[in-house]
C-alpha positions in Angstrom: 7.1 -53.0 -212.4 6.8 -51.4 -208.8 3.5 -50.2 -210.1 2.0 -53.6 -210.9 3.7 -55.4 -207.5 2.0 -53.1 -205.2 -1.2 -53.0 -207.0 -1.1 -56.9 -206.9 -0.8 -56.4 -203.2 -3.6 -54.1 -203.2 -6.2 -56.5 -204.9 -4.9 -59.6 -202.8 -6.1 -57.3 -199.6 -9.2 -56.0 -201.1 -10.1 -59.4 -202.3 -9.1 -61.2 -199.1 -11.3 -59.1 -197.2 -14.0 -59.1 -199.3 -14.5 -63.1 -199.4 -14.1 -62.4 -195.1 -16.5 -59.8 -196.1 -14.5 -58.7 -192.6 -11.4 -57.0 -192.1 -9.4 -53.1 -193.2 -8.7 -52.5 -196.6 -7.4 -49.2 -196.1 -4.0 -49.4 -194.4 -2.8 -52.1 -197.0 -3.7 -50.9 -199.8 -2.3 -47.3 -199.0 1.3 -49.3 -197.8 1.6 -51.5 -200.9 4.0 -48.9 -202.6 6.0 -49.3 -199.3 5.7 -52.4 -199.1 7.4 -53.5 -202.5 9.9 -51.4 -202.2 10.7 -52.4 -198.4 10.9 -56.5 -199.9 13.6 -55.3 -201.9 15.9 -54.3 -199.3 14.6 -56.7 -196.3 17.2 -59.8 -195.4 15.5 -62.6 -194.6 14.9 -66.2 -195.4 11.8 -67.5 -196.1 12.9 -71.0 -196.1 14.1 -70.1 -192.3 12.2 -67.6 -190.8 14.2 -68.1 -187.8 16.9 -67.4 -189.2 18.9 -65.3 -186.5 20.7 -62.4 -188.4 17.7 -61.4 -190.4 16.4 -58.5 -190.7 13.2 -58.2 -188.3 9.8 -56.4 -190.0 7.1 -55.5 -187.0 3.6 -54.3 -188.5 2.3 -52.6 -185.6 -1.3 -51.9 -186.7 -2.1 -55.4 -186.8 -5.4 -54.6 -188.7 -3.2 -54.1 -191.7 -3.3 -58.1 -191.7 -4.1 -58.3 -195.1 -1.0 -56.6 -196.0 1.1 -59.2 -193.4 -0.2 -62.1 -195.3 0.1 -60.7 -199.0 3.5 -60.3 -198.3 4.7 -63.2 -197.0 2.6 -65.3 -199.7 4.2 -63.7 -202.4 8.0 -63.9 -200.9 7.7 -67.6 -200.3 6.7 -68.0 -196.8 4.4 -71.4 -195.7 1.3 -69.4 -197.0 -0.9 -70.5 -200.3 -3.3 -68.9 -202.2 -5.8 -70.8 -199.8 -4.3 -69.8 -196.9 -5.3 -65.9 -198.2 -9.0 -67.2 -199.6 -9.4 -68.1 -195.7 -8.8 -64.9 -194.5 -10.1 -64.3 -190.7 -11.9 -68.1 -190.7 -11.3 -70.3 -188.1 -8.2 -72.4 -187.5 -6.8 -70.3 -191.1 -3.2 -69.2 -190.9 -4.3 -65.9 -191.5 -6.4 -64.9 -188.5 -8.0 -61.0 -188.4 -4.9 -59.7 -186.9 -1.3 -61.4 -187.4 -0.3 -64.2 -184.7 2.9 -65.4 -184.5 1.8 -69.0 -185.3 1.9 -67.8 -188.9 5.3 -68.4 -190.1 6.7 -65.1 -191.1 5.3 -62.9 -188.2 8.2 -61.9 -185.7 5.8 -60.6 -183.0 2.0 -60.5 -182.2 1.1 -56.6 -181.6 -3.0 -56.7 -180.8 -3.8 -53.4 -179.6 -2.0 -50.3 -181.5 1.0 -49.0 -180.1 2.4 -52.4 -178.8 4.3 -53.4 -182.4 6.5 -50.0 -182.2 7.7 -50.5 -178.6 8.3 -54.3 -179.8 10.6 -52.9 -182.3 12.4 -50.9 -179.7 12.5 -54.6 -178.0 14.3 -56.4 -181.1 16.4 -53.0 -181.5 17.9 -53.3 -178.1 18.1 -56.9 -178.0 20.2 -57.1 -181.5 22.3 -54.2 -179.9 22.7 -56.4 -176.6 23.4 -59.5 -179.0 25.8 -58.0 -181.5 27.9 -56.6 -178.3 28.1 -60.7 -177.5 28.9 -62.1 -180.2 30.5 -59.8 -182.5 34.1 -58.8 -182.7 36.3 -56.1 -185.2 36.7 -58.8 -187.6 33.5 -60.8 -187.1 29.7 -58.9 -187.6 27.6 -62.1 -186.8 24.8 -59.9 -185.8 24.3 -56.8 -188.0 20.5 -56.7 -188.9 18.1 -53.9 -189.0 14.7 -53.4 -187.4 11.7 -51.9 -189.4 8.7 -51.3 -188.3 5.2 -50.5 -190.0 3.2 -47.4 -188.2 0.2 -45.4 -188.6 -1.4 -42.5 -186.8 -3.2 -44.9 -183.8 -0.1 -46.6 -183.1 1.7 -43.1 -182.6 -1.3 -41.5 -180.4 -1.0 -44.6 -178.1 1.0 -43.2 -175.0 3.2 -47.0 -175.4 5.0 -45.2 -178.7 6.1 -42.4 -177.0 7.7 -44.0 -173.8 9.2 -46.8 -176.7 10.4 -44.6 -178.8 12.1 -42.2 -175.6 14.1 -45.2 -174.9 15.4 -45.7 -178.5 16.3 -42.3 -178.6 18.1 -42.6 -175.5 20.1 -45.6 -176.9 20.6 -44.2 -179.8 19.3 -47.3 -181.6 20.5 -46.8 -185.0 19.5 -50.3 -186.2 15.7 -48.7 -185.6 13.8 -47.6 -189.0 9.9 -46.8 -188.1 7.9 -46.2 -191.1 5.0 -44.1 -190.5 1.8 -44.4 -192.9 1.0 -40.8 -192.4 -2.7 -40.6 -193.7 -4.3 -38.8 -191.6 -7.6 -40.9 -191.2 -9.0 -43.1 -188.4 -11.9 -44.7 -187.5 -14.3 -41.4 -186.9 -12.8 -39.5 -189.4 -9.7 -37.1 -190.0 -7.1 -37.3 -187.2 -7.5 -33.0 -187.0 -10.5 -33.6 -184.9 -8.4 -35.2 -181.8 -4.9 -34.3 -182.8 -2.5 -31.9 -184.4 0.7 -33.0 -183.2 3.8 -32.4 -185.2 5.5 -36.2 -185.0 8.7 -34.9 -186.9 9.5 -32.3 -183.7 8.5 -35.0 -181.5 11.1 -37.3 -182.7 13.6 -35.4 -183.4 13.2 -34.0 -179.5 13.5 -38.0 -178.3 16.8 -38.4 -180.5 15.6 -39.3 -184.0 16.3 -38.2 -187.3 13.4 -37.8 -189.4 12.4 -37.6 -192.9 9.8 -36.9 -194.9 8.7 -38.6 -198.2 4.9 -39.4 -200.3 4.8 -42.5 -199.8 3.9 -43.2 -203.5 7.1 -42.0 -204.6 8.8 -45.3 -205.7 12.2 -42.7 -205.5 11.6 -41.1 -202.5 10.7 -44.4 -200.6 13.8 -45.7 -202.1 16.1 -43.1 -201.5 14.9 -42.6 -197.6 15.7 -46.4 -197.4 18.7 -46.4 -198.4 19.7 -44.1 -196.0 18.5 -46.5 -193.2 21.4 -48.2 -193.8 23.8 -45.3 -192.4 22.3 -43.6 -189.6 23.8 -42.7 -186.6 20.4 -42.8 -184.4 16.9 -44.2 -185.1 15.2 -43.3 -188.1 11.4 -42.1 -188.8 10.5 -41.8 -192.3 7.4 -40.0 -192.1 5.2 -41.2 -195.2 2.2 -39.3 -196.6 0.1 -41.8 -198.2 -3.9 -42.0 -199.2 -5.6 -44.4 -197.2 -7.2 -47.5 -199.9 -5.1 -45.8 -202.8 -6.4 -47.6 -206.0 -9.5 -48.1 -204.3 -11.6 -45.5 -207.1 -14.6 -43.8 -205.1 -13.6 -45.0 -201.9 -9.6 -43.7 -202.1 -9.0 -41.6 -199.0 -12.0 -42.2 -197.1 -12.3 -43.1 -193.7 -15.2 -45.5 -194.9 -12.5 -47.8 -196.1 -10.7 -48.4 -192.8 -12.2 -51.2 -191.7 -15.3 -52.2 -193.9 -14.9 -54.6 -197.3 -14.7 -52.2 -200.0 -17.8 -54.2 -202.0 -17.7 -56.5 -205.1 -18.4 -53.6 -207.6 -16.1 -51.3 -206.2 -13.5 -53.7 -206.5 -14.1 -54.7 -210.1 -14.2 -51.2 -211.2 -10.4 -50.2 -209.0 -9.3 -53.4 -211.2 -10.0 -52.3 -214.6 -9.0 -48.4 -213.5 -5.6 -50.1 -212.9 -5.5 -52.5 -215.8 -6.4 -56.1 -214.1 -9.1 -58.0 -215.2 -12.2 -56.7 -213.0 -13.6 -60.6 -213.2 -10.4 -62.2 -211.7 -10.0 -62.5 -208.3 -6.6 -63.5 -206.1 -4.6 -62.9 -209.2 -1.1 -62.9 -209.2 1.0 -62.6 -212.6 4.1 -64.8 -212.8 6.1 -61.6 -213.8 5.1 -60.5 -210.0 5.7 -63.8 -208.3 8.7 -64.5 -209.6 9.8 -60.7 -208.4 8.6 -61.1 -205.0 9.8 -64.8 -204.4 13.4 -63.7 -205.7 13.3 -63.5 -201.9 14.1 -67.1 -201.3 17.1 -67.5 -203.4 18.4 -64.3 -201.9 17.4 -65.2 -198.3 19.0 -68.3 -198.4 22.3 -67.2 -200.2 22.6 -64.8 -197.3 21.9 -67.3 -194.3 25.1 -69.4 -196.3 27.1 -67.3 -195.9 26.4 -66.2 -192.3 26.5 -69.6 -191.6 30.2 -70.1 -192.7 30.9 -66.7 -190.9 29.3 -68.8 -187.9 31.7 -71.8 -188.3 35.0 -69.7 -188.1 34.3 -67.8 -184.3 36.1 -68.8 -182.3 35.3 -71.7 -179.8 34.6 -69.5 -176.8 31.9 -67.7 -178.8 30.5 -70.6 -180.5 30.1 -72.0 -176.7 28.4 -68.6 -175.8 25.9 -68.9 -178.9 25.0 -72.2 -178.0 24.1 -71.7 -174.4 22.3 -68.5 -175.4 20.0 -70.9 -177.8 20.0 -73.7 -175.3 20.2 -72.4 -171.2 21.2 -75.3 -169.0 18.9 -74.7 -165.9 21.0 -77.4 -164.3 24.0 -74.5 -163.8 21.6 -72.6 -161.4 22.7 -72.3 -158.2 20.1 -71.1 -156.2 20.2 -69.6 -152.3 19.3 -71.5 -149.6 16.7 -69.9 -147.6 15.7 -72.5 -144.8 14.4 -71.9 -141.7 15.5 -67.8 -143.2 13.1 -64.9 -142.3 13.2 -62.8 -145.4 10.8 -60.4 -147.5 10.3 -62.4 -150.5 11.5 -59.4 -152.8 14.7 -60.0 -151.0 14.9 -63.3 -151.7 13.9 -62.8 -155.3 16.8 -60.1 -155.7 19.3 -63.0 -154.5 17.7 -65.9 -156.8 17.6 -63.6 -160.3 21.0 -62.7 -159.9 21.7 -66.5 -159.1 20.2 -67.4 -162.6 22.1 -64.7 -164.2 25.1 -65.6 -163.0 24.4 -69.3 -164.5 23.0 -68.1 -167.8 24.2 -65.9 -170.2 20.8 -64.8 -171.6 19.0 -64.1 -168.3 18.5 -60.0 -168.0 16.1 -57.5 -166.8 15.1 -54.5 -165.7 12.6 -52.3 -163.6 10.4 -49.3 -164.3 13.2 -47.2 -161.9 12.2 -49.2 -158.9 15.2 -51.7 -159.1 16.5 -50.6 -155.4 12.8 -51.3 -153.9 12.4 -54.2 -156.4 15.6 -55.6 -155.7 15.9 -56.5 -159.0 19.8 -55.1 -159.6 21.5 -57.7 -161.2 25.2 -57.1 -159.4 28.5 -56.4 -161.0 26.5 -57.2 -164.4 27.1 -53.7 -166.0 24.4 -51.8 -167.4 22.3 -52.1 -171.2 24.1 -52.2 -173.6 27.4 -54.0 -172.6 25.4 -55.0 -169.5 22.2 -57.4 -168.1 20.7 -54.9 -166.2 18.3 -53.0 -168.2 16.9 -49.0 -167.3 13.5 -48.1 -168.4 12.7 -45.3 -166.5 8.7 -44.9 -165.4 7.6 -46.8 -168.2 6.1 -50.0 -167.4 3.7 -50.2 -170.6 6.6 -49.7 -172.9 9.0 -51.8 -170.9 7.1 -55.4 -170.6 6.6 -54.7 -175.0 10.4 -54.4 -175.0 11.0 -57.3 -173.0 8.3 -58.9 -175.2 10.5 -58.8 -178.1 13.8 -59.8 -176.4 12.1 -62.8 -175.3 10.8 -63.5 -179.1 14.2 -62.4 -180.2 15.4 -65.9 -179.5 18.6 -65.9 -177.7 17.0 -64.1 -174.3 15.1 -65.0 -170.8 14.0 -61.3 -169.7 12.2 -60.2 -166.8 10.2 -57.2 -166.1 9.6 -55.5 -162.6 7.4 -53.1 -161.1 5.3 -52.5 -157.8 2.2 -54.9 -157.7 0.0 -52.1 -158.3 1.7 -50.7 -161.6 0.7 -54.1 -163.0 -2.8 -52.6 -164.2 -0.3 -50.3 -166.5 1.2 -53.2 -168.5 -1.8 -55.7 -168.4 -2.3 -55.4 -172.7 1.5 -56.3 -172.6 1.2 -59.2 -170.3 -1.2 -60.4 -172.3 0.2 -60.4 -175.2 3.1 -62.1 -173.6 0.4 -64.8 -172.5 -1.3 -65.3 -175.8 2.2 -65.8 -177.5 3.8 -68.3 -174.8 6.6 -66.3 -174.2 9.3 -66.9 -171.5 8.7 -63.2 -169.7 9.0 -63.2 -166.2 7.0 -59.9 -164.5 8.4 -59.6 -160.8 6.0 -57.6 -159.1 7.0 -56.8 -155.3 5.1 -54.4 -152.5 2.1 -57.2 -152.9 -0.6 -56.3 -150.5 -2.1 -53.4 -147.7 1.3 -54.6 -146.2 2.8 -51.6 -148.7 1.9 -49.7 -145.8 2.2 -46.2 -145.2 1.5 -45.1 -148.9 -1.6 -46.0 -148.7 -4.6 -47.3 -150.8 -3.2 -46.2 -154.0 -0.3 -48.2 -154.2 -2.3 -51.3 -151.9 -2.9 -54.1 -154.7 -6.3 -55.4 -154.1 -7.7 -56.7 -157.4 -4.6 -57.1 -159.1 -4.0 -60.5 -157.9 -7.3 -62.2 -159.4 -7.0 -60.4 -162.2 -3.5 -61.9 -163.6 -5.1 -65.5 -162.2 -8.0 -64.7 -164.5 -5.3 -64.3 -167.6 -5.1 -68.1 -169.3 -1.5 -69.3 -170.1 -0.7 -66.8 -167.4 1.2 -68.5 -164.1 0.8 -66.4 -160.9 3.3 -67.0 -158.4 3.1 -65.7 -154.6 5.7 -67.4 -152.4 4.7 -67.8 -149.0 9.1 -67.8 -147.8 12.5 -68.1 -149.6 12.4 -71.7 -149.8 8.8 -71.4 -152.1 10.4 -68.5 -154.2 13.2 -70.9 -155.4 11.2 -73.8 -156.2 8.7 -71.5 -157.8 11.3 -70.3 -160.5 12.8 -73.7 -160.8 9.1 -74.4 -161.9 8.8 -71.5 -163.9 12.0 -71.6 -166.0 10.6 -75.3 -167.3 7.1 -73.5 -168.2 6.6 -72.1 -172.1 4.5 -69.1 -170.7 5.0 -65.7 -169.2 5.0 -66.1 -164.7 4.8 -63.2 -162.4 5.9 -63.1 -159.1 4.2 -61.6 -156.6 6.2 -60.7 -153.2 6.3 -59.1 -150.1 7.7 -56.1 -148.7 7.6 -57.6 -145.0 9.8 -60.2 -143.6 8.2 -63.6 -144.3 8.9 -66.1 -141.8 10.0 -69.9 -142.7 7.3 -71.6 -143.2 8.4 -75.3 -142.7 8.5 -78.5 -145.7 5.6 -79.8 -147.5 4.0 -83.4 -146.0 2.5 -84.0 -149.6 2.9 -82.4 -152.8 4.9 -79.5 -153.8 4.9 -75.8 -155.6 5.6 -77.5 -158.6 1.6 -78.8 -157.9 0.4 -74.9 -157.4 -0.4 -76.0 -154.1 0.5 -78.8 -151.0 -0.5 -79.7 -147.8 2.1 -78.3 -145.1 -0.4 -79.5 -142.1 -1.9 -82.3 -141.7 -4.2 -83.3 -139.2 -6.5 -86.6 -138.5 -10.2 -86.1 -140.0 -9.8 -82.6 -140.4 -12.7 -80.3 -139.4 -11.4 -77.7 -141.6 -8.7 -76.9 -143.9 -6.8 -73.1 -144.6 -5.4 -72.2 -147.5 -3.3 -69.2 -148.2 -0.8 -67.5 -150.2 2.3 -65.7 -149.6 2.3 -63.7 -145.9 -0.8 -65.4 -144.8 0.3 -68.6 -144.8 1.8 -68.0 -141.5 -0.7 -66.4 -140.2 -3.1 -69.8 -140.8 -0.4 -71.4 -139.1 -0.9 -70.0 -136.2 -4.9 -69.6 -136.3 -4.5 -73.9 -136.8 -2.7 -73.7 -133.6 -4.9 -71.8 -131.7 -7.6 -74.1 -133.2 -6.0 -77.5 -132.6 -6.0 -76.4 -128.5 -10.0 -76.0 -129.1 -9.9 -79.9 -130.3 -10.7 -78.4 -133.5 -8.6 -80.4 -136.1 -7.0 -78.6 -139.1 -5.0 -78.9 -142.3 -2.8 -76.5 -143.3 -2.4 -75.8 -147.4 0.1 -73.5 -148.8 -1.1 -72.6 -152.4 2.5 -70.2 -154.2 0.1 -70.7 -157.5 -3.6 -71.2 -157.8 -3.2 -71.4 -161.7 -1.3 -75.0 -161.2 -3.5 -76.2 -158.7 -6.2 -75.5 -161.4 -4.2 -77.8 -163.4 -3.5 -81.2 -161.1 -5.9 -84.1 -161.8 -8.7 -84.2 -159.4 -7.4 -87.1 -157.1 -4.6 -84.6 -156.3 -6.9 -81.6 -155.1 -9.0 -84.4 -153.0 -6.0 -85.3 -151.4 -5.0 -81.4 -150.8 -8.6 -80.6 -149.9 -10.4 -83.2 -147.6 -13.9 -83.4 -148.8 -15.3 -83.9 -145.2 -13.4 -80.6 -144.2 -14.8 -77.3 -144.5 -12.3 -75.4 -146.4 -11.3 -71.4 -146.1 -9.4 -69.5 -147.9 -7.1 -66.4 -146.5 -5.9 -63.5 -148.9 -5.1 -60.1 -148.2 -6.5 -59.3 -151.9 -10.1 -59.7 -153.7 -9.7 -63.2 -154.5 -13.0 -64.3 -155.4 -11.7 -66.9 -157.7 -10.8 -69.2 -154.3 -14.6 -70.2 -154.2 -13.3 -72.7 -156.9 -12.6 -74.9 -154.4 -13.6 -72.8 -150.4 -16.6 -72.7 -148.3 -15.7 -69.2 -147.6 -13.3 -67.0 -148.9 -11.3 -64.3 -146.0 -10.2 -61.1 -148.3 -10.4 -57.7 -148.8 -13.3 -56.3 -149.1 -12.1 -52.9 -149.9 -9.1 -50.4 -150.8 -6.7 -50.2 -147.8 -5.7 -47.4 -145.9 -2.9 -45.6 -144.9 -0.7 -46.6 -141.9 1.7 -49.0 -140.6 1.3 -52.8 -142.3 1.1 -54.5 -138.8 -1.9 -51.9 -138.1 -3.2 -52.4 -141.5 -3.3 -56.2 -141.2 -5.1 -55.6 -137.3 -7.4 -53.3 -138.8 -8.8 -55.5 -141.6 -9.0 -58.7 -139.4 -5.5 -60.6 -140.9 -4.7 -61.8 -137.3 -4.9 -65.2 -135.5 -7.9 -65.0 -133.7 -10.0 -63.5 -136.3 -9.2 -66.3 -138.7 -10.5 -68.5 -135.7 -13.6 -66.7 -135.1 -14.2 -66.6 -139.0 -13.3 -70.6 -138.9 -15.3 -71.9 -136.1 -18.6 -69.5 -137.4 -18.2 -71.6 -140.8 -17.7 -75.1 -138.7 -21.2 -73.9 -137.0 
């Protein structure tokens, strides 16, 4: 019966992508074996997909979409056979590569590599849960993680610093499968790598093994033992790329083309099917596959009464985990305080996770210069503070995952410039709408001494260029509060961008707010001109209006913490912030072209920095007073 399940997998993909005439035959077709025998052992409910104690299943080659879909069609998921006939067309539940829209998806992956360090994610977040809320007598959270694999998502440098820190944590709720076959896009892996995966992971704390993963036995057998490990499994299985696919079986040609009408027909009759039928399921197979449902929601019963006999403290504890009260925050008061914002930050996070049980984070071993240590909060796994190591690419895909886990507010942090090296994970934290907060400190050429490689220059436009992506750069304490009240309240991922340098108080808005992305903090009579800045140069247009206003020259003042809200008021709002009879510059230490959105002229950097003091930095590229003025009255002129 195995046999026809998994070739009914295998014709569903081939068939699905053939009507797309777009998508990768290849990697589903060679997993259906897995695959059938995977559904067997999975725990989840597919009445519930959010059902919290299920089992979590992460395909991390995201072409393999075909696969995705099959599967959760077949088990009972909110999929029909139309659903699979739209394959890749617009506004389908089944786009090219699986979104979490799609009931049934824990996690969207996108680029290769990202799903395996997401699986680390849900394996250290179940860990971090089941240390909550479990007790001896009491397992409320005892689920496994499996993840899908092939040879791309293990070349990615994201799998390796991933799968380092599972090893570390001995994460034995971990199982990655790998579909070892050997073949990407240009051909045979040989030509680019010879690697032997099994030393690898056994060197990063893994126990490995090694199965064909045709072998309905062998894949049994090595699942089964899943269920007992000590540290985080990799079950290395060989497998033909397309198999059943006749001519095309093995070829790299079936990656990611349609395999053809005729091809199909004849891979049909080779396995017995009707070569004329197409998206044909047997009732024999459905009713294997949707067995699922029953089973699913048998097993969510009777975690459920398990639920209803914890005790009251840990009920309470579940509940504010589901459901953070933002109102408990008690945040630092920072008026009329001179403080480096990444100061200030360090005292509002651990403010929040004082107040709320799920709030945690970690840095990528820059938590002293981050200021990110949450105090007295213990360390991963008892503990909120979480230790990645140099491995910012692998930590914001963890953090990815504890925020889609569903009980969890994480944050990520790193030095402004490291951003570039989790971009594809901040994305994908964007696209998804997930509560991820990056704190990203050393902001400008005020770094300093080290010098134009660790100066942030484009780094700024480029997360304002990201949609569904808020950019937050606080101008003093008081800003850096109100912009995580703000943030908290918003169903996307916000950075925060902040200073190394003591940032002066910069006074209370006269209209508007930081909830607005921007407000007026100076307001003058028929302005001749209006400055707007972000973070440290906010005080420096300050002081350029004053030097201005004893010229007669009248000036507003606008602080703007977060140019992607400002984007967002109604227009009667940025008329009010940005007098239309006033010429209107913009001051960023940073290339932020993106001002000319609304300014007459845009003040930034032009190049990388250098290496020296910040005071002499900010000299040398013209970030004083008078040079604002002289920039100021040339555009008045």
């Amino acid at each position: 019966m195995y046999q026809k399940m998994a070739d009914t997998i295998r014709f569903l993909s081939a068939d699905m992508v053939q009507k797309a005439n777009s998508g990768h035959p290849g990697a589903p077709m060679g997993l259906a074996d897995i695959m059938v025998v995977l559904a067997k052992h999975l725990k989840h409910n597919p009445k519930n997909p959010k059902w919290l104690n299920r089992d979590r299943l992460v395909f991390s080659g995201g072409h393999a979409s075909a696969l995705v879909y099959s599967f959760l069609y077949l088990s009972g998921y909110d999929l029909d056979m139309d659903d699979l006939k739209n394959f890749r067309q617009l506004n389908s539940k089944t786009p090219g590569h699986p979104e979490i829209e799609t009931n049934g998806v824990e996690i969207s992956t996108g680029p290769l590599g990202q799903g395996v360090a997401n699986a680390v994610g849900f394996a250290m977040a179940a860990k971090y849960a089941a240390n909550l809320l479990n007790d001896e007598n009491k397992k409320i959270i005892d689920h496994k993680i499996y993840c899908l694999c092939g040879d791309g998502d293990l070349q990615e440098g994201i799998s390796y610093e991933a799968c380092a820190l599972a090893g570390r944590y001995c994460l034995d709720n971990l199982v990655i499968i790998y579909d070892s076959n050997c073949i990407t896009i240009e051909g045979s892996t040989s030509i680019s790598w010879n690697e032997d995966v099994k030393a690898r992971f056994e060197a990063q704390g893994f126990e490995v093994a090694r199965i064909n993963g045709h072998n309905y036995d062998e894949i049994e057998f090595a699942i089964n033992e899943a269920k007992n490990k000590e540290k985080p499994y990799l079950i290395i299985a060989n497998t033909t790329i397309a198999k059943g696919a006749a001519d095309l079986e093995g070829s790299h040609k079936s990656h990611g083309s349609p395999l053809g009408e005729e091809l199909i027909k004849k891979a049909k009759k080779l396995a017995g099917f009707n070569p004329d039928e197409k998206f044909f399921v047997s009732d024999d197979v459905l009713i294997r596959f949707r067995s699922a449902v029953e089973k699913g929601d048998l097993a969510q019963s009777l975690w459920d009464k398990e639920v209803s006999t914890l005790s009251e403290d840990k009920k309470k504890l579940l509940n504010e985990l589901k459901n953070p009260d933002f109102s408990k925050i008690t945040y630092p008061d920072f008026k009329n305080k001179k403080i480096a914002t990444r100061d200030s930050n360090g005292e509002i996070i651990n403010a929040i996770a004082a107040a709320l049980p799920g709030f945690l984070g970690g840095s990528a071993d820059l938590a002293p210069s981050n200021k990110t240590e949450l105090k007295e909060m213990s360390d991963f796994p008892h503990g909120k503070n979480l230790h990645f190591g140099i491995r910012e690419h692998a930590m914001a895909a963890i953090n990815n995952a504890f925020a889609r886990y569903g009980l969890f507010l994480p944050f990520s942090a790193t030095f402004f410039i490291f951003s570039d090296y989790l971009k594809n994970s901040a994305r994908m934290a964007a696209l998804m709408g997930l509560k991820h907060f990056f704190i990203f400190t050393h902001d400008s050429i005020g770094v300093g001494e080290d010098g134009p490689t660790h100066q942030p220059i484009e780094q700024l436009s480029m997360l304002r260029a990201m949609p569904n992506f808020y950019v937050f750069r606080p101008a003093d304490g008081v800003e850096n509060v109100k912009s995580w009240q703000k943030a908290l309240n918003l169903n996307s991922p916000s950075a925060f961008v902040c200073s190394r340098q003591g940032l002066e108080y910069i006074g209370e808005p006269i209209f508007g707010d930081v909830k607005n992305g921007a407000y007026l903090l100076k307001k003058s009579n028929k302005p001749k001109l209006t400055l707007v800045a972000s973070g440290s140069e906010v005080s420096l247009c300050l002081k350029a209006s004053e030097l201005l206003e004893s010229e007669n020259i009248s000036v507003n003042v606008v602080s703007a913490p977060c140019f992607d809200l400002l984007c967002e008021q109604e227009q009667s709002y940025i008329k009010e912030i940005f007098d239309e009879n006033s010429f209107i510059l913009a001051v960023e230490a940073a290339n932020s072209n993106e001002w000319y959105k609304f300014a007459d002229e845009v003040f930034g950097m032009r190049s990388f920095g250098k290496s020296a003091k910040a005071e002499d930095l900010f000299e040398h590229f013209g970030f004083t007073p008078k040079n604002i003025v002289d920039i100021a009255k040339n555009l008045i002129k």
